[in-house]
Every structure is written in structure tokens, then in C-alpha cells.
N, C-alpha and C positions, 0 to 999 in steps of 0.2 A: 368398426369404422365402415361408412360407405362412398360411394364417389359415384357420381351419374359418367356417364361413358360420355368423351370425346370425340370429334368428327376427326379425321385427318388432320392434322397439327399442319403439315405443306398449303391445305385449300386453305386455312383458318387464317395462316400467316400471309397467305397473298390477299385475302379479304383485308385483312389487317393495314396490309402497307396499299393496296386501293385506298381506302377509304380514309380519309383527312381526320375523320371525326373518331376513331377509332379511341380517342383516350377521352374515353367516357365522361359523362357528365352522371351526377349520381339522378336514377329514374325520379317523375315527379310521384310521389307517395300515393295519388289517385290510380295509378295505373300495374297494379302488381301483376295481374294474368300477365301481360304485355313481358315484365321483367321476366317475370320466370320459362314461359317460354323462347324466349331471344335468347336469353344465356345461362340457362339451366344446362346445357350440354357444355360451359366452357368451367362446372362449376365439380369441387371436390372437397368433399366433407369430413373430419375426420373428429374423434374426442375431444371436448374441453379440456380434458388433462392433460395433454400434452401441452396445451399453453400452461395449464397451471404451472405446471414442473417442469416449465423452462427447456422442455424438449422441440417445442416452436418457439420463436421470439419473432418479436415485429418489431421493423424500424421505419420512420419517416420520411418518406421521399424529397431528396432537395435539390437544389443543380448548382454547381462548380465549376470555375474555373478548372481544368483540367491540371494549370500550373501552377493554383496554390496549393495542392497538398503535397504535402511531406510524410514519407512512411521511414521507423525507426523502431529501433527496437529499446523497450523497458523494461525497468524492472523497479518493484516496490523496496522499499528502504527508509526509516525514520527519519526526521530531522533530526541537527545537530542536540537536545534535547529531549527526543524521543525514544533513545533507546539506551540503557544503562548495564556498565559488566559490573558482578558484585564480588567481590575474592574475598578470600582469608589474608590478613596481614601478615602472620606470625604460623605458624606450624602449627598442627593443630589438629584433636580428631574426632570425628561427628557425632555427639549427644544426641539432637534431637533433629530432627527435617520435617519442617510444619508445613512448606507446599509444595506441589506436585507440577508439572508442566501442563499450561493451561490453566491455573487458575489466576485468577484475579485479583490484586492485591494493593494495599495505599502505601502511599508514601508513608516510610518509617517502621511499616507494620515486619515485624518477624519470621525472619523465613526458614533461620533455621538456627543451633546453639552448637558452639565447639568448648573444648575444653583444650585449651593450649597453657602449657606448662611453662612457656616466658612468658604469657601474660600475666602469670604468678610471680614469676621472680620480679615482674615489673612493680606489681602493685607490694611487692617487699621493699624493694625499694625508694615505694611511695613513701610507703610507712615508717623506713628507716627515716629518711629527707625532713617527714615531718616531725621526726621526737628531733631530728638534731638543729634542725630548723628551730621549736622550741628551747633548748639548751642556749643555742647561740642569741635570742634573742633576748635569754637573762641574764647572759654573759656581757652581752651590750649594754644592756642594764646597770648592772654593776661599775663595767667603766667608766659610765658615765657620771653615775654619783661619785665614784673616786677622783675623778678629773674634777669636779665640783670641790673636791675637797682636799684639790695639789694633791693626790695620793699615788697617781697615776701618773701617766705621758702620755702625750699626744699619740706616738708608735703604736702602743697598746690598744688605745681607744681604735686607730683607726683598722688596726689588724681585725681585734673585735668586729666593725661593721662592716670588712673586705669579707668575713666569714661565712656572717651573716647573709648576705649577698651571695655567698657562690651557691649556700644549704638552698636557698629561696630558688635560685635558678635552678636544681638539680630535682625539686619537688617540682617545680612547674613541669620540668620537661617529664617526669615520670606519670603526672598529671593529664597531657596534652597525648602521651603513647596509647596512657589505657583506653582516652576518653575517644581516639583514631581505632584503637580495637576492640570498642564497644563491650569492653569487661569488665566486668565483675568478680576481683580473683582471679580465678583460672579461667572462669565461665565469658563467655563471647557471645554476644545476642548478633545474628547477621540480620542488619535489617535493610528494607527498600530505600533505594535514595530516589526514587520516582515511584508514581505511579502507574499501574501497567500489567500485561500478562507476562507469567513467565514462559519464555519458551525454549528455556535451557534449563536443565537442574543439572549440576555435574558430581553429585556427592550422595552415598548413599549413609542409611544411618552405621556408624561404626568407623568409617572411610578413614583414612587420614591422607591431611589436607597439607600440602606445603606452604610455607608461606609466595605471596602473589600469584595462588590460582585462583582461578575463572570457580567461580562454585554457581552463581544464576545468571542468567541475562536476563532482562527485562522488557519491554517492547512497548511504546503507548500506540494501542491502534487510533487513538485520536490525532495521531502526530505521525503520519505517513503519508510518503510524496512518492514521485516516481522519476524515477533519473530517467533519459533516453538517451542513447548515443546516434548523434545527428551528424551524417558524413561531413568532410570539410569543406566541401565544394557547397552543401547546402545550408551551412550554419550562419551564416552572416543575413538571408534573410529571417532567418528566425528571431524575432522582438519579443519580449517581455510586455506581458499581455494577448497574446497570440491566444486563439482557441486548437482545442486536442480533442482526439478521442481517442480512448482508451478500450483496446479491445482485449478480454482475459482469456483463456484459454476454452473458459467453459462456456461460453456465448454471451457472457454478463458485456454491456458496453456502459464505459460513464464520460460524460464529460468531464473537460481537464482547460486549466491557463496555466501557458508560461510564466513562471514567479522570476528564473534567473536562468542566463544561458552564459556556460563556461567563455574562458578570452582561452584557453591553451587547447593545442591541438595532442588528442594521445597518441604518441606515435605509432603504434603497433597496429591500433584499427582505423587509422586516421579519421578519426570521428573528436566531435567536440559535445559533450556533455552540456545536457536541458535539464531544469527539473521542472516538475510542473506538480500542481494543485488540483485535486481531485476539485469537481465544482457542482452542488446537489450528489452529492454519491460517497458513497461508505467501503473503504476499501481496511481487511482487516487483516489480510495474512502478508508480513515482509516475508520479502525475496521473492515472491511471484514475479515472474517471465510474464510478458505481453506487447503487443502490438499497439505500438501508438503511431496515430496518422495527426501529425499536424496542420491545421489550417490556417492557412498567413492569413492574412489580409489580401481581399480581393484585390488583382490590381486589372490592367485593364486586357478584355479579351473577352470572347464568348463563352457561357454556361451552358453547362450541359447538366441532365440528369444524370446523377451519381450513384448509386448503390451500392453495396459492401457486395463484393464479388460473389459468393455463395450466394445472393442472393435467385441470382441466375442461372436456369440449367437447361439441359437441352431436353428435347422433345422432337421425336422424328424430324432431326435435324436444326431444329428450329427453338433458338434461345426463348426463354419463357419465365414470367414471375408469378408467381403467386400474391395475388392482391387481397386482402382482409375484405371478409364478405360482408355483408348484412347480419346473420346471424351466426353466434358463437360456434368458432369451429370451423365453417366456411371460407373458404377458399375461391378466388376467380379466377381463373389463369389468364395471362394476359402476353402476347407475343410483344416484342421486343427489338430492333435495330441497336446491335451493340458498335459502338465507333471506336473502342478499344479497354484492353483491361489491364491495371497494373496490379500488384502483388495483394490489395488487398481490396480495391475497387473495380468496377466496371460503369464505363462511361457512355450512355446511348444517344444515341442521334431518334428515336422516337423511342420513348416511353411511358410512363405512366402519369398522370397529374399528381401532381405535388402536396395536394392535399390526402391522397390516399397512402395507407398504409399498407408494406410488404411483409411476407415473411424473406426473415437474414438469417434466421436458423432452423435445421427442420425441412430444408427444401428437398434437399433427398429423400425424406420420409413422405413428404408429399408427392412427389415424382412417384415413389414405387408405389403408393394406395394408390394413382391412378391408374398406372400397368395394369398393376395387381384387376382394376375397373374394366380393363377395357378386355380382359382375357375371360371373361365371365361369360 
């Protein structure tokens, strides 16, 4: 990596705040000597691959109300149909274990086989229900040609089909147990009632399983939202339809809308629960932790240039961004007037045009290749 050396960052930034014109216009394309000496000294170069592999990132300059954002904290979690628990009914001990955590699986598809020993006595049962079920049904039979032929009584016949009816009911329900424990005999197929990764296995092959344990979870990373806990003081302006951004731990940003914002207050963190809708972006691990900044609806008041706080760092005293150059890699530095910073923003009173892009991650690593520059 190299980086052209910088003049005093103090002269640069009082040149900077002289002159009106300081947030550049991009050079006309006829004039490059011109470019490159004017601001070859404000410029630091460093590998493509660190953009590639996300150890730089770039974000878009825009300007905000200072008083619409809202900062909150999230977390990933399915929707009500997005995540599924699978257990054992019935007691039971583990045959076979066809998937492993993290694989991918369909709905219905088999995840693993037990051998439970009521579900044997059940399907006895069955079988009992249906010879007596048959029995009773040519017992009714019978009554009923004898009633045909005054040989009978009414008592008889209708005991016959009170019989008949209890055998029928005792086969359905032995019917409905197995068909709930997915057996066959003693054999039990556990299969997906979604679609989805698993990211729980709790049963190894041999295991034995109680009845109503947890044996997989299931997860649709197509079907994950992000809950936020929104203080109470700031919940009432938050509407459905609202824009978010969603900031991950590892520098990934997506957009987000409010779908639904809770009516109850939790007491303990007195905050009121948001969920919101990833929007253009692919989010795939639940229970990730992150930063969401909401953005109401502008209302009325002056805009300022906004940037995600990191994306600003000092320089011999003097706040500074790193501006997306001309060519890959390149970097501009560009001084700064910060008007104030909250937790995960900073808000300037002169900065950059709105059309250029910064680095919001990475700025440290660009700060030290220029030290690293200017100690040469």
C-alpha cells in the first residue's frame, strides 16, 4: 500500500474553512495535470482488497434533519411462521439422525427416526379396535336381519350399534395418535413441518428422547425481521412505513421499514417494541445484535450533512473524511466542520457534496497508511 504525504492538516483545514468552494466540484475531464497536482498531496492509496473483503466500505452522503433520527437497538428473529420447534411425542430412542445443524431441508423431508415402544402398544391397539370393529359390524348385521324377522328386540339391536360406535371411536383415536407420531409400529419418522435451516439438533444417534422434547429447530432465513426496542418517550413518533437502517456488527448496512410498532410499554427497559422489514437486503443468521437508526419522516427544520460517526477521524487535530477517489483504492481526504455527534452519527455544518461517496468503515486503517506516509 502507498499514500502520497500530506501537508499540515491545521494549514489544510484553515484553507479549507477560507474558502467557500472547498466541497469540490468533480475536475472537468480535459484538465488532469491540473487535478493531480492541486490534490495529489490530500490523496491516500491503498489495495482493492480491502474494499473487496469489506475491510473498507463506502456509504452515501445525505443531509438530515438532526431530529428525525432515532437510534435503537435490534435484534434478528423470524416471523410468526418462520421458525418451527420439532420434539418427540411419546418416549423414545434415536435410530437414525439424517441432518446436522446448518443443513437445509423442505418441508416434510425427514430429519431423523426413533423407535418408541408406545407407539407400538398404540398401533396394537389399532389393530385390536379394527378386528373388533369388524366383529361388531357383523354382530349388527345379524341384529338387524333378526329384527327383520321379530327374532330380536329393539334393546339388542340398539346395544349392537351403541357397540359398534364406541369400537369405531377407539380405532379413530388410535388412528389420529400414530398418524400425530408419525409411526409406523414402533418406528417414528420426525419430519420438517417448514421449510428452513436447522439450527438446533438436540439428539444424538442412540440418545433417548423423552416425550415433549425439543429434538430440532428450524429457521426460514427468508422469513426474518428485526425487532427494535424504541424508548418510550420516542415511540409515538415512530409510524409504520417509516424508513431504518440497519447497522450489523461487521460493517454490513441494509435498509429497513417499519411493518408494525408495539401499543405496550415493557416495563423493565421502558421501551416499546418496532419490527421492521429488511428492504433490498438479505439478512440470514437469527438472534444477531445491531444497530438500527430510524428515520421518521422529515418534519420541518434545517438539514445538515449526516454520516455514520466512524466515518470521521482526527488528523493533527482536525476532524477528516476520506472521500472515494477516481481511481480504485484511492482515497481523498477532505476536512470537515462537525456541529455535533450522536451515538452513531455525526452531524457537520460544512462537509462534503452529497453526491460523493465516503469511507464508514476502514477509516482507521486509512488514518494509520497515512501516518505510516508521512513518517517515511
Amino acid at each position: 500500500m502507498t499514500a502520497e504525504k500530506l501537508p499540515l492538516l491545521p494549514l489544510l483545514f484553515a484553507l479549507f474553512a477560507l474558502n467557500p468552494a472547498c466541497n469540490r466540484q468533480p475536475e472537468p475531464p480535459g484538465e488532469p495535470a491540473a487535478a493531480a497536482s492541486d490534490q495529489g498531496s490530500r490523496r491516500v492509496r491503498v489495495a482493492e482488497s480491502l474494499l473487496q473483503d469489506g475491510r473498507i466500505t463506502l456509504a452515501q452522503v445525505e443531509r438530515r434533519n438532526p431530529a428525525d433520527e432515532i437510534r435503537a437497538t435490534g435484534v434478528v428473529e423470524p416471523d410468526l411462521e418462520g421458525a418451527a420447534e420439532v420434539g418427540a411425542l411419546v418416549s423414545s430412542s434415536v435410530t437414525r439422525v439424517l441432518v446436522r445443524e446448518g443443513d437445509l431441508v423442505k418441508r416434510g423431508q425427514v430429519l431423523a427416526e426413533l423407535n418408541a415402544p408406545d407407539a407400538a402398544r398404540v398401533a396394537g391397539e389399532l389393530a385390536k379396535a379394527r378386528s373388533q370393529r369388524g366383529r361388531a359390524e357383523r354382530a349388527l348385521q345379524r341384529e338387524r336381519k333378526l329384527i327383520a324377522q321379530r327374532a330380536t328386540t329393539d334393546a339388542e339391536l340398539e346395544r349392537a350399534q351403541a357397540d359398534l360406535a364406541g369400537l369405531r371411536a377407539e380405532e379413530r383415536a388410535a388412528r389420529t395418535l400414530l398418524a400425530a407420531y408419525g409411526a409406523s409400529g414402533a418406528r417414528i419418522q420426525v419430519r420438517a413441518p417448514i421449510a428452513g435451516v436447522v439450527v438446533h439438533r438436540g439428539v444424538d444417534l442412540g440418545a433417548r428422547v423423552e416425550g415433549g422434547a425439543r429434538v430440532f429447530r428450524i429457521v426460514d432465513p427468508q422469513r426474518l425481521l428485526v425487532r427494535a426496542e424504541v424508548l418510550e418517550r420516542d415511540a409515538e413518533r415512530v409510524n409504520k412505513g417509516d424508513t431504518a437502517k440497519l447497522l450489523f456488527p461487521n460493517g454490513k448496512t441494509c435498509g429497513a421499514e417499519v411493518i408494525a410498532r408495539g401499543s405496550e410499554v415493557e416495563p423493565r427497559r421502558h421501551s416499546v417494541s418496532v419490527r421492521l422489514a429488511p428492504v433490498n437486503c438479505t439478512i440470514s443468521i437469527a438472534g444477531q445484535t445491531l444497530d438500527v437508526r430510524l428515520l421518521l419522516r422529515s418534519g420541518a427544520g434545517p438539514k445538515q450533512v449526516a454520516l455514520p460517526r466512524d466515518a470521521v477521524v482526527e488528523l493533527d487535530g482536525t476532524p477528516v473524511v476520506f472521500l472515494e477517489g477516481n481511481a480504485p483504492g484511492e482515497f481523498e481526504l477532505e476536512p470537515v466542520i462537525v456541529d455535533h455527534f450522536t451515538e452513531t452519527t455525526a452531524f457537520l455544518t460544512k462537509g462534503p457534496d452529497e453526491k460523493r461517496r465516503v469511507a464508514v468503515r476502514g477509516t482507521i486503517l486509512l488514518k494509520g497508511e497515512w501516518m505510516r506516509s508521512t513518517m517515511e
